[in-house]
PDB file with one MODEL, atoms N, CA, C and O in Angstrom:
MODEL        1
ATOM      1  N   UNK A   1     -53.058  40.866  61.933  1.00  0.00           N
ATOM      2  CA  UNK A   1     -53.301  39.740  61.090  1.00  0.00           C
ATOM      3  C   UNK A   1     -52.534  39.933  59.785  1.00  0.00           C
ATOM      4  O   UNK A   1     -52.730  41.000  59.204  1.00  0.00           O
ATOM      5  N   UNK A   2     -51.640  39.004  59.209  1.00  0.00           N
ATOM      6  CA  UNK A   2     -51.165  38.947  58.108  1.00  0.00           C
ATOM      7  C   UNK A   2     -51.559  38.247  57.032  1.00  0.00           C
ATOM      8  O   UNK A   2     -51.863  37.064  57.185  1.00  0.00           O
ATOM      9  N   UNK A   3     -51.630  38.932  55.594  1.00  0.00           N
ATOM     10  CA  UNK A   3     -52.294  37.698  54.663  1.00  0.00           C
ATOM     11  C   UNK A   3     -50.581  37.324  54.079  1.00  0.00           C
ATOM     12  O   UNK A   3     -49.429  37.742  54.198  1.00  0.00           O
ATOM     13  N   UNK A   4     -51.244  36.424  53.506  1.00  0.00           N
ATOM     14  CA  UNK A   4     -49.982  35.541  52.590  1.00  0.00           C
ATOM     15  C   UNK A   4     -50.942  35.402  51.369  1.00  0.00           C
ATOM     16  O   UNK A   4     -52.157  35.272  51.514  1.00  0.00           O
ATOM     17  N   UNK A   5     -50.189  35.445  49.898  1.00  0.00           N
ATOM     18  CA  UNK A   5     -50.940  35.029  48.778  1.00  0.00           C
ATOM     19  C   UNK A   5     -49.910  34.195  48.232  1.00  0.00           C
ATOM     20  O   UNK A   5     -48.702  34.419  48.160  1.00  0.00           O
ATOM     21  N   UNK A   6     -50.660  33.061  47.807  1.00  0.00           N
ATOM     22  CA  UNK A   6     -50.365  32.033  47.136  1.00  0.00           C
ATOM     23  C   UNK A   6     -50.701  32.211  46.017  1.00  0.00           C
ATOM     24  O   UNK A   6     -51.895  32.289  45.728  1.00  0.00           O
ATOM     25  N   UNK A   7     -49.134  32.385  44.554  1.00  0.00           N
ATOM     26  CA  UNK A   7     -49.284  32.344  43.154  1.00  0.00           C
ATOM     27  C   UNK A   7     -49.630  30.794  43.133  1.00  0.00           C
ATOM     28  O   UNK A   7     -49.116  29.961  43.880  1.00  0.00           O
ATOM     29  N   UNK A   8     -50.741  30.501  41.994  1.00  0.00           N
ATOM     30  CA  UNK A   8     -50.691  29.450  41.115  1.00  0.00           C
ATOM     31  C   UNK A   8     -50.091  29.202  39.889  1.00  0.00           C
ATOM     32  O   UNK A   8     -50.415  29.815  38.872  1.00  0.00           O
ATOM     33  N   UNK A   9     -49.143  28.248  39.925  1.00  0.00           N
ATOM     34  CA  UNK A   9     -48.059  27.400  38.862  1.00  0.00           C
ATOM     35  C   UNK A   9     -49.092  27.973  37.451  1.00  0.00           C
ATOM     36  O   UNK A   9     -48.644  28.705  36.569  1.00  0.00           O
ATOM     37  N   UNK A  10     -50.433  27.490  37.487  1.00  0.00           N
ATOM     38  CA  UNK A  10     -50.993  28.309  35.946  1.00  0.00           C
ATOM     39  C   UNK A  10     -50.898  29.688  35.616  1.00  0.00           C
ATOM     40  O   UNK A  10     -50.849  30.147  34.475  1.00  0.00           O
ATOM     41  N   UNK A  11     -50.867  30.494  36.986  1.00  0.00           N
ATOM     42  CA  UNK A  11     -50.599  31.993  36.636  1.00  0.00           C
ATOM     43  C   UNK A  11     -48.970  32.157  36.147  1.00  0.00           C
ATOM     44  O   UNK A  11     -48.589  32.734  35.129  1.00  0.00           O
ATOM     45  N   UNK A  12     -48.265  31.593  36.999  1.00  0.00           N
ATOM     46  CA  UNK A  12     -47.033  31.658  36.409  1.00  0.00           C
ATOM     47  C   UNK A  12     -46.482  31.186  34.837  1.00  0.00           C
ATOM     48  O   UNK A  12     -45.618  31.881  34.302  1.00  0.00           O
ATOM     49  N   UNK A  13     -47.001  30.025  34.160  1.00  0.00           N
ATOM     50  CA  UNK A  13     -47.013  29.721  33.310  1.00  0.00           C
ATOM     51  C   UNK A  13     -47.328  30.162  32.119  1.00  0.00           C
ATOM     52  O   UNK A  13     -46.715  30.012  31.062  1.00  0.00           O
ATOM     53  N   UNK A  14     -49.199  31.214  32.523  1.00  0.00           N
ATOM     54  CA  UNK A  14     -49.433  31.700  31.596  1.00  0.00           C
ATOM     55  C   UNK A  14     -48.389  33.234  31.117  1.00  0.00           C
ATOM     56  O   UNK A  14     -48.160  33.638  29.977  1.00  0.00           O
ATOM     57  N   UNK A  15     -47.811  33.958  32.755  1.00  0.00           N
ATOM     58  CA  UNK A  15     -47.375  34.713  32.296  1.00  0.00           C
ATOM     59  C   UNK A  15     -45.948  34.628  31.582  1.00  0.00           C
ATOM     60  O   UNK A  15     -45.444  35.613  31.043  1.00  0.00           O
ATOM     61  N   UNK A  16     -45.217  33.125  31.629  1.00  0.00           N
ATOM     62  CA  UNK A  16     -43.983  33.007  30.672  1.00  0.00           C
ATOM     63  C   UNK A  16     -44.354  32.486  28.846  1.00  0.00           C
ATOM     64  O   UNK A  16     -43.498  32.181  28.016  1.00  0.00           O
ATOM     65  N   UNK A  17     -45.956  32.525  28.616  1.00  0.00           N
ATOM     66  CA  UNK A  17     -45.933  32.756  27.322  1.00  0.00           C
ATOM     67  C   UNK A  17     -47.236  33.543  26.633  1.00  0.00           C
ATOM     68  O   UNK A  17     -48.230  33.052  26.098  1.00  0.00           O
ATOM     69  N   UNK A  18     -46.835  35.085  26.860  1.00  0.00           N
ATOM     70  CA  UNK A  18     -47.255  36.040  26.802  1.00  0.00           C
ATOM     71  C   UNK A  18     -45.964  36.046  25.108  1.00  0.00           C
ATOM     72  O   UNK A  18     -44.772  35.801  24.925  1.00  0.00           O
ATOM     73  N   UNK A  19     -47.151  36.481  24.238  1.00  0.00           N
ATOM     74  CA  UNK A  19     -46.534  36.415  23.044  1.00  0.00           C
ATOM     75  C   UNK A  19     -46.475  38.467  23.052  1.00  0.00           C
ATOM     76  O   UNK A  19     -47.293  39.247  23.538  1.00  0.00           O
ATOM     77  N   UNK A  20     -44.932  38.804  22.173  1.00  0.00           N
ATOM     78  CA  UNK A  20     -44.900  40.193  21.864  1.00  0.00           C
ATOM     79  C   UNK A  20     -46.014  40.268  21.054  1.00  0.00           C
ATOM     80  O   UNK A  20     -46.528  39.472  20.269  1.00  0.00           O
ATOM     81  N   UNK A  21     -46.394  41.859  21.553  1.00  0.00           N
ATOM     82  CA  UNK A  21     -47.356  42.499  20.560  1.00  0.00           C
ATOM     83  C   UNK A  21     -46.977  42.571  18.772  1.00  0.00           C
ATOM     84  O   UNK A  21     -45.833  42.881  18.441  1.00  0.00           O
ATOM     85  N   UNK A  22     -47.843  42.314  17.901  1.00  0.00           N
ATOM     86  CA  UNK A  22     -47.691  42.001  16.761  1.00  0.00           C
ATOM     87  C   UNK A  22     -47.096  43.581  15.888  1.00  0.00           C
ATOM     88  O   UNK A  22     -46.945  44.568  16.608  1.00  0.00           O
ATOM     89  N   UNK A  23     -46.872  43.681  14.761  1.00  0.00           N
ATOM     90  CA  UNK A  23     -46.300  44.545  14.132  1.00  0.00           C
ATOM     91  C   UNK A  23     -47.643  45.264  13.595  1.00  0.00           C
ATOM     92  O   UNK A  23     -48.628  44.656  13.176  1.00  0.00           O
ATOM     93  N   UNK A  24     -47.543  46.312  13.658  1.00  0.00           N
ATOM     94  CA  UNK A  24     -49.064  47.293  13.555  1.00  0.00           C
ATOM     95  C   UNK A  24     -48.820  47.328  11.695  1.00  0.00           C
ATOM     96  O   UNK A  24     -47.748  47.449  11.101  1.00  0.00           O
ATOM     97  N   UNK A  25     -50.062  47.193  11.168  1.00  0.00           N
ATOM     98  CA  UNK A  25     -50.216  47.547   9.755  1.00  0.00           C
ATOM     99  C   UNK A  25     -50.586  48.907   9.690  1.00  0.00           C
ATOM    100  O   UNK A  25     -51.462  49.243  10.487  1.00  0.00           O
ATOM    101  N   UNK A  26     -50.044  49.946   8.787  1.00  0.00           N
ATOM    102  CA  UNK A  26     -50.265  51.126   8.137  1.00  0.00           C
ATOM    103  C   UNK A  26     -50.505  50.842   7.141  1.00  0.00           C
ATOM    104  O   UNK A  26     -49.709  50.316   6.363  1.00  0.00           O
ATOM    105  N   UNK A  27     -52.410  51.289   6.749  1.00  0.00           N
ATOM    106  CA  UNK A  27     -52.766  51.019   5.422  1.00  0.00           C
ATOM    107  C   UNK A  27     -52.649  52.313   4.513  1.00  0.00           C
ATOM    108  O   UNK A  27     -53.021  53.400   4.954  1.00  0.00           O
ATOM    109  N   UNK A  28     -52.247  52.209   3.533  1.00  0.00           N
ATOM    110  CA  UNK A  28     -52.034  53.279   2.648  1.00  0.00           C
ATOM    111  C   UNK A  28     -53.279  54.048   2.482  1.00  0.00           C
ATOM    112  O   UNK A  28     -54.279  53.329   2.496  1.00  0.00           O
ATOM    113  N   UNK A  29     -53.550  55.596   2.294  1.00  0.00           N
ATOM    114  CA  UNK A  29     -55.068  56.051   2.124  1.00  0.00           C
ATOM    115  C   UNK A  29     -55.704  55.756   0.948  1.00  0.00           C
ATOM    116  O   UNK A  29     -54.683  56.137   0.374  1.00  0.00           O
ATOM    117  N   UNK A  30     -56.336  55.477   0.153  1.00  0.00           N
ATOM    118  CA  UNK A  30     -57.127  55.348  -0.998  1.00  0.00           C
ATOM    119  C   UNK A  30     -57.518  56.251  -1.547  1.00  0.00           C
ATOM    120  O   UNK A  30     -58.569  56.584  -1.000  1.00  0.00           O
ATOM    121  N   UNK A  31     -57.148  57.271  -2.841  1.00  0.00           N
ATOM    122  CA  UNK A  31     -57.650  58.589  -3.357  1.00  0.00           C
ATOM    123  C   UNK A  31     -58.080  58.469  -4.314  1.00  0.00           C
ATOM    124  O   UNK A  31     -57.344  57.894  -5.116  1.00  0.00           O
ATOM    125  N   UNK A  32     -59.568  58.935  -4.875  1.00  0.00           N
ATOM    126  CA  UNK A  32     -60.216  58.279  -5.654  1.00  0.00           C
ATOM    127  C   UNK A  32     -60.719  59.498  -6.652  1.00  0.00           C
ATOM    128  O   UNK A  32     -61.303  60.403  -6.056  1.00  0.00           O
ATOM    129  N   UNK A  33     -60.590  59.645  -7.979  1.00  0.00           N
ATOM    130  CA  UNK A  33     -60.778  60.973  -8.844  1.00  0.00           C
ATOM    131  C   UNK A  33     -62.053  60.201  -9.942  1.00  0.00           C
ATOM    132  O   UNK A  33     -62.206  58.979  -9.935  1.00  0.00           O
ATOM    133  N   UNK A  34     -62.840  61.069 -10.784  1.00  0.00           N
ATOM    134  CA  UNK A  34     -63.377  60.351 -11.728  1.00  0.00           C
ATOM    135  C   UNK A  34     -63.042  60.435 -12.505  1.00  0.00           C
ATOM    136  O   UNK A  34     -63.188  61.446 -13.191  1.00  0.00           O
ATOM    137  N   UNK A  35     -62.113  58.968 -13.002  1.00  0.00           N
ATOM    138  CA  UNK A  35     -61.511  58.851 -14.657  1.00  0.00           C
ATOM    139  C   UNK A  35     -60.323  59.958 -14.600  1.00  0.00           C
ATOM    140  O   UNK A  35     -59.787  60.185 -15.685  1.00  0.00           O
ATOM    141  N   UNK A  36     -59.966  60.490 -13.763  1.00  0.00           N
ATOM    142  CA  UNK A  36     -58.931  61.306 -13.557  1.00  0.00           C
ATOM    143  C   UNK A  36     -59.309  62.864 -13.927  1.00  0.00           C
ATOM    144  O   UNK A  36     -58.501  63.732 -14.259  1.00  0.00           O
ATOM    145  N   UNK A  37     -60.718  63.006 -13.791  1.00  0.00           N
ATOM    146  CA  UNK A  37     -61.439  64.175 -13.650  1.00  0.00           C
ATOM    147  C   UNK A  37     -61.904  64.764 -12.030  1.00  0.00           C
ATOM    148  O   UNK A  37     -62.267  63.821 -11.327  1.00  0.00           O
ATOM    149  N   UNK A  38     -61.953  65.923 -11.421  1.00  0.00           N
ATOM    150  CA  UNK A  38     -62.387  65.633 -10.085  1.00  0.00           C
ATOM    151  C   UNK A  38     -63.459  65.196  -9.746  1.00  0.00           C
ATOM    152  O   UNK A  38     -64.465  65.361 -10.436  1.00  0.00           O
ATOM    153  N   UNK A  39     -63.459  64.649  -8.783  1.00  0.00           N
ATOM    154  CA  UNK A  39     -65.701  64.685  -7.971  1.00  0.00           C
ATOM    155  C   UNK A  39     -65.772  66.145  -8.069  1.00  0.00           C
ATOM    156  O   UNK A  39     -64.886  66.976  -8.270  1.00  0.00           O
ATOM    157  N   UNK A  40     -67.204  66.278  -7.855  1.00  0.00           N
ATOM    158  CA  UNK A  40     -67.970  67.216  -7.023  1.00  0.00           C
ATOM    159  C   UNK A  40     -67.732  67.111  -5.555  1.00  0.00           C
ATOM    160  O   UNK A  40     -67.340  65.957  -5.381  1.00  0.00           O
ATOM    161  N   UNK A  41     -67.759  67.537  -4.774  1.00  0.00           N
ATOM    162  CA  UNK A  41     -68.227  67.321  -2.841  1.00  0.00           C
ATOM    163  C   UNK A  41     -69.255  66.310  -2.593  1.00  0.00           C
ATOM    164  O   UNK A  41     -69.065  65.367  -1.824  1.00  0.00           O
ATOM    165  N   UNK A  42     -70.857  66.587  -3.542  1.00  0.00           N
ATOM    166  CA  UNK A  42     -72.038  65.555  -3.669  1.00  0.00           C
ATOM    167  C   UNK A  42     -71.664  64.442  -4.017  1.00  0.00           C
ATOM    168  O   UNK A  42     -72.559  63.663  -3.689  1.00  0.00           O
ATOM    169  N   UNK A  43     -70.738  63.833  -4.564  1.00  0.00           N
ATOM    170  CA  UNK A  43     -70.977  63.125  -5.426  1.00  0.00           C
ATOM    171  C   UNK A  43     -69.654  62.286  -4.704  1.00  0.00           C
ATOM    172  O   UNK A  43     -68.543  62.200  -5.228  1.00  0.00           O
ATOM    173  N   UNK A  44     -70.028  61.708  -3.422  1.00  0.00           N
ATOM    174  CA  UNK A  44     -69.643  60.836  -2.742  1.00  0.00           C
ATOM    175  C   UNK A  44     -69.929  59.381  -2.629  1.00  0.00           C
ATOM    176  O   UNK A  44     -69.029  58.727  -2.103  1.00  0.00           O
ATOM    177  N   UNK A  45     -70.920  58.777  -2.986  1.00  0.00           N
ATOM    178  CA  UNK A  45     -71.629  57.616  -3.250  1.00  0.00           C
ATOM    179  C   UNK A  45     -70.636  56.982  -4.602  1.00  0.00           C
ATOM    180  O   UNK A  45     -69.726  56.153  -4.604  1.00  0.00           O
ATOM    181  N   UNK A  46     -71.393  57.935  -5.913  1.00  0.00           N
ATOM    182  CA  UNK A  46     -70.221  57.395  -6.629  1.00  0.00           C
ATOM    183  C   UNK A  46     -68.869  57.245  -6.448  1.00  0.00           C
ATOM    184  O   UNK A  46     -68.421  56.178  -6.868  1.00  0.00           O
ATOM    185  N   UNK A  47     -67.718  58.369  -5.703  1.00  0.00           N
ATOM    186  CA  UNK A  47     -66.664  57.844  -5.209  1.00  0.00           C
ATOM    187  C   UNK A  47     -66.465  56.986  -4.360  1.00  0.00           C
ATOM    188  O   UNK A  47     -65.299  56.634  -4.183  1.00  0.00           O
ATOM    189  N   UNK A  48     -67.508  56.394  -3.587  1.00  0.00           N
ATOM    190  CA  UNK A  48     -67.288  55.401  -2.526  1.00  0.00           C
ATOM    191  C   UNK A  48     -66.748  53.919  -3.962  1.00  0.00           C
ATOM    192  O   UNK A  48     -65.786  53.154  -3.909  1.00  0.00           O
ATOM    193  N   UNK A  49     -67.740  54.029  -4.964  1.00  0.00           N
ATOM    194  CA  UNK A  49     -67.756  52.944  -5.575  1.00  0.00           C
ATOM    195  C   UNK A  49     -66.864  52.713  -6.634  1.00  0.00           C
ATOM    196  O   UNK A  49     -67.161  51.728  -7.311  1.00  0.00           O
ATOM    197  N   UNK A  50     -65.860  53.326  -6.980  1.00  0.00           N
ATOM    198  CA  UNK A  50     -64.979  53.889  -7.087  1.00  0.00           C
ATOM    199  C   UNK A  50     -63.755  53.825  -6.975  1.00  0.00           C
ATOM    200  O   UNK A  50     -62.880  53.646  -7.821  1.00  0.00           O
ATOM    201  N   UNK A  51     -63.691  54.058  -5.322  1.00  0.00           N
ATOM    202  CA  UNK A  51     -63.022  53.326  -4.154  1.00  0.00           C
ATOM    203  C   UNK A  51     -62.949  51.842  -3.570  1.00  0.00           C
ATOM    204  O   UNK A  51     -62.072  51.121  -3.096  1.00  0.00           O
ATOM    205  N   UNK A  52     -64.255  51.754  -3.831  1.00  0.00           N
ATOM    206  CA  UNK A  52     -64.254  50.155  -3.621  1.00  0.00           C
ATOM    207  C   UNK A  52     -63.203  49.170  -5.704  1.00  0.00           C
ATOM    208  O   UNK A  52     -62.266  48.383  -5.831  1.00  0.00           O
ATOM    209  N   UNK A  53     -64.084  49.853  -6.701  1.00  0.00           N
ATOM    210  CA  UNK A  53     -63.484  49.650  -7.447  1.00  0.00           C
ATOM    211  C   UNK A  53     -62.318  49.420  -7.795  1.00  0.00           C
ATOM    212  O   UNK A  53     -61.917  48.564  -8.583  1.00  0.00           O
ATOM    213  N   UNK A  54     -61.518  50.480  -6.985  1.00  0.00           N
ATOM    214  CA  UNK A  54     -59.718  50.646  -6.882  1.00  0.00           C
ATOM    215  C   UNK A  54     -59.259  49.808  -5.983  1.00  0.00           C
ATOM    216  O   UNK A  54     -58.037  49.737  -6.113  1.00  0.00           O
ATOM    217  N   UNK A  55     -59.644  49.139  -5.132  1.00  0.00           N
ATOM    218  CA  UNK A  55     -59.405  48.267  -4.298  1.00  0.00           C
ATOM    219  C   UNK A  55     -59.570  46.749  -4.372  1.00  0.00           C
ATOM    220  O   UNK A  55     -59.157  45.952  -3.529  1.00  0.00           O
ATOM    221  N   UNK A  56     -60.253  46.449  -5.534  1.00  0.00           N
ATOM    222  CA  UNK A  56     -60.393  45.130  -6.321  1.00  0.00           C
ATOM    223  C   UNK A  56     -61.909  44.474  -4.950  1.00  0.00           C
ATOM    224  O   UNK A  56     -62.080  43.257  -4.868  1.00  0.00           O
ATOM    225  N   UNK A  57     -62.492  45.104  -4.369  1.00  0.00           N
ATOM    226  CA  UNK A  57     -63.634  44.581  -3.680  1.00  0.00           C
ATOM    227  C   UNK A  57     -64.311  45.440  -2.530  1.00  0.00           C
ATOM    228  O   UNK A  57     -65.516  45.620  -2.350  1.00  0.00           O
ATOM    229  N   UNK A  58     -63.313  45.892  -1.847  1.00  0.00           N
ATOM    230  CA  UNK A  58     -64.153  46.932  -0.714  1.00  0.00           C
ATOM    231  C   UNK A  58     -62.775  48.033   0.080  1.00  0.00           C
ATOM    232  O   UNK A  58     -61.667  47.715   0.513  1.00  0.00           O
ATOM    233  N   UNK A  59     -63.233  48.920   0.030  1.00  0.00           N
ATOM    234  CA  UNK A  59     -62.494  50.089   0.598  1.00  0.00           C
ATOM    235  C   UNK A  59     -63.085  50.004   2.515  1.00  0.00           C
ATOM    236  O   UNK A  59     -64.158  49.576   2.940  1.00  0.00           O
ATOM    237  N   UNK A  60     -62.241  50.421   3.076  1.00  0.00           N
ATOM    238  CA  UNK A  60     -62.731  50.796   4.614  1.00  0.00           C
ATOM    239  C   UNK A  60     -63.226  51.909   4.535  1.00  0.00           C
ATOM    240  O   UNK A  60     -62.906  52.741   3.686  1.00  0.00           O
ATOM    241  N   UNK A  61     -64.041  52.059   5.382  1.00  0.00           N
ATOM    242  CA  UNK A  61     -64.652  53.828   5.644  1.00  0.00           C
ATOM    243  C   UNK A  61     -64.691  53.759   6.893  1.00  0.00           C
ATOM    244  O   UNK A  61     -64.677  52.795   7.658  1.00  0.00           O
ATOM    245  N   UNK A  62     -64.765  55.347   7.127  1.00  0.00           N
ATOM    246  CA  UNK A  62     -64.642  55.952   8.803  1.00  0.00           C
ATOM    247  C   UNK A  62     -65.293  57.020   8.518  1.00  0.00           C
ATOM    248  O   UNK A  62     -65.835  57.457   7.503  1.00  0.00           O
ATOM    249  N   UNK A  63     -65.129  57.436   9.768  1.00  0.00           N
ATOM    250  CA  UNK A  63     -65.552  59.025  10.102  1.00  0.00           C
ATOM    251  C   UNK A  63     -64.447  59.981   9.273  1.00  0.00           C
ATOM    252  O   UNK A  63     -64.744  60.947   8.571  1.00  0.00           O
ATOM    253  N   UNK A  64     -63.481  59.613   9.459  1.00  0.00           N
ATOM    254  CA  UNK A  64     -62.073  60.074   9.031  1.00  0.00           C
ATOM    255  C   UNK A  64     -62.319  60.237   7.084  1.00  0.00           C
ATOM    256  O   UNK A  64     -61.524  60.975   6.501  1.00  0.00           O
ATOM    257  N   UNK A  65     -63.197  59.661   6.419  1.00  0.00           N
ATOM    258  CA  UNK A  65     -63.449  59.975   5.148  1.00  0.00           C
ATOM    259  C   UNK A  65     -63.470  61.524   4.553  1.00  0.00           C
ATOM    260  O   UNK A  65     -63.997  62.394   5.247  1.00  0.00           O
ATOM    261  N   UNK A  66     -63.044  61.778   3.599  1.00  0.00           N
ATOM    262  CA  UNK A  66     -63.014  63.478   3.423  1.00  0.00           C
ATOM    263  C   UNK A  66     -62.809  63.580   1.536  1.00  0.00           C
ATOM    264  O   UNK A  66     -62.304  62.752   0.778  1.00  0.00           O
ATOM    265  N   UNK A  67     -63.380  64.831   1.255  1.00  0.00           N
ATOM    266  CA  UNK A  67     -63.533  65.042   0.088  1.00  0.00           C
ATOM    267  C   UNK A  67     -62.347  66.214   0.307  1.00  0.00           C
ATOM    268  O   UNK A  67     -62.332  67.065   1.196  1.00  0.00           O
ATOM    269  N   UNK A  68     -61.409  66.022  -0.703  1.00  0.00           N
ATOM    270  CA  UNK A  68     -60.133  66.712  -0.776  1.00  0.00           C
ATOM    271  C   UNK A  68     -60.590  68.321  -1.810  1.00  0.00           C
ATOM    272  O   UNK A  68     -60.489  68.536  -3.018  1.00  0.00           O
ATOM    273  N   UNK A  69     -61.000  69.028  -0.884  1.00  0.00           N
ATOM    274  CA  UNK A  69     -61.089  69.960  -2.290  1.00  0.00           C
ATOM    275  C   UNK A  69     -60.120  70.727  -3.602  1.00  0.00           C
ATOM    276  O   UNK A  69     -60.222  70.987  -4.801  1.00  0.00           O
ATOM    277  N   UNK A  70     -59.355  70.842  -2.714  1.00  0.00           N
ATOM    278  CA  UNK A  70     -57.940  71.321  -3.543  1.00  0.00           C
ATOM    279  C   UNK A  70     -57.953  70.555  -5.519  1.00  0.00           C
ATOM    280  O   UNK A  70     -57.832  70.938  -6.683  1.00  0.00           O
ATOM    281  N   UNK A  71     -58.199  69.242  -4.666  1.00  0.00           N
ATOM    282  CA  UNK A  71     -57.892  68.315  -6.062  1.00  0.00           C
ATOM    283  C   UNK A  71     -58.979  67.573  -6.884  1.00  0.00           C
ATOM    284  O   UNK A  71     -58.890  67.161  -8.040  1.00  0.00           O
ATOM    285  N   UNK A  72     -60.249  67.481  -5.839  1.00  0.00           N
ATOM    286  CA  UNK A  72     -61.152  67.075  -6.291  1.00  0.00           C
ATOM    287  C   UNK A  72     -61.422  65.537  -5.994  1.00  0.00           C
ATOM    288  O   UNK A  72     -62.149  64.849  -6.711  1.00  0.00           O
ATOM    289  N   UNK A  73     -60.760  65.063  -4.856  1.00  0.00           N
ATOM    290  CA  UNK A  73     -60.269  63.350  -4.796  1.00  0.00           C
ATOM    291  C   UNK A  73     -60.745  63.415  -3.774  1.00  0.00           C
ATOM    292  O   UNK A  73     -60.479  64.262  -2.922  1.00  0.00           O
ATOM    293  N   UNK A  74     -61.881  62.139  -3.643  1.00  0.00           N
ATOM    294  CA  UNK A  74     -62.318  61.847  -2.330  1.00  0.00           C
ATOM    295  C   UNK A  74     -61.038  61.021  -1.478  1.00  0.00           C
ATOM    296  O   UNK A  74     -60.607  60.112  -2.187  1.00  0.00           O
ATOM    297  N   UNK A  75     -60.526  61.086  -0.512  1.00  0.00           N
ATOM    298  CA  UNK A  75     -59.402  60.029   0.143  1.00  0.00           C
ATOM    299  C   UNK A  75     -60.544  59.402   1.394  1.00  0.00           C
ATOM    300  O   UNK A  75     -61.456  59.918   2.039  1.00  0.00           O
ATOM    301  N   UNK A  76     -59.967  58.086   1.329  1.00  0.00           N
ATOM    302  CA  UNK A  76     -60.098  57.020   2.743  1.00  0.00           C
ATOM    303  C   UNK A  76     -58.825  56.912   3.216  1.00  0.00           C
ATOM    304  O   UNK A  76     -57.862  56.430   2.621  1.00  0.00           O
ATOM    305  N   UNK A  77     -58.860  57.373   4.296  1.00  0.00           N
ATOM    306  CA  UNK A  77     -57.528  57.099   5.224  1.00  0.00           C
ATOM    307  C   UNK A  77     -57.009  55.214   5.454  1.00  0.00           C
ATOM    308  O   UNK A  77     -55.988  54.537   5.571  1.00  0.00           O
ATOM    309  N   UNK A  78     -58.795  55.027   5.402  1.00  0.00           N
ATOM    310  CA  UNK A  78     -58.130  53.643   6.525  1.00  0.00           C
ATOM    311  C   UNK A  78     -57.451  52.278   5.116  1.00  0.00           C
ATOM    312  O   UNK A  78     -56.803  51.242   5.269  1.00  0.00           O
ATOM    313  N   UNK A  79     -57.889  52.820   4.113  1.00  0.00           N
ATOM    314  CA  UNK A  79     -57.329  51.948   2.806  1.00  0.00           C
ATOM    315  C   UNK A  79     -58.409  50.561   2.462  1.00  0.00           C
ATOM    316  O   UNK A  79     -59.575  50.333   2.784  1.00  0.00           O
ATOM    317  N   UNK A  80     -57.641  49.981   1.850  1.00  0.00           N
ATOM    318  CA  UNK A  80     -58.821  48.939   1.376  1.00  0.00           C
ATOM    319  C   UNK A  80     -58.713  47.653   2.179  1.00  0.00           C
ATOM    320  O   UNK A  80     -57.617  47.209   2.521  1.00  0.00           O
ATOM    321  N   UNK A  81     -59.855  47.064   2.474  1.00  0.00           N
ATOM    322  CA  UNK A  81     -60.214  46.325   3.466  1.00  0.00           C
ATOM    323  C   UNK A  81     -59.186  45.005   2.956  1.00  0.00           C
ATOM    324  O   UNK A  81     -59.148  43.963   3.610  1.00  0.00           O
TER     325      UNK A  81
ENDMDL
END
């Protein structure tokens, strides 16, 4: 027994306007100091706000969030929303 499949004219159609994938945004990280003094490690809440501050309304957060010790600057990778 043999099958035969029949394309439909809509499958074909849809696949001649398949738009290219869009250009990926890289958001810059957000590094946030107090007053150009360092944080503490604790004292993450206030750098969140901070962060949001430097961003004129809201910063992104992730898991990926980290308190830089070296410098004292909390960074957000994912940048401001």
């Amino acid at each position: 027994m043999r099958r035969t499949w029949a394309i439909s004219p809509v499958v074909l159609a849809c696949a001649a306007c398949v738009q290219p994938a869009s250009e990926t945004r890289v958001a810059e990280p957000v590094r946030v100091t107090n007053n150009g003094q360092p944080f503490q490690m604790w004292e993450g809440a206030l750098a969140r706000k901070a962060a949001d501050a430097a961003c004129g309304g809201k910063v992104r957060t992730s898991i990926y969030d980290r308190f830089d010790r070296a410098t004292g600057a909390w960074v957000y990778p994912e940048g401001c929303a």
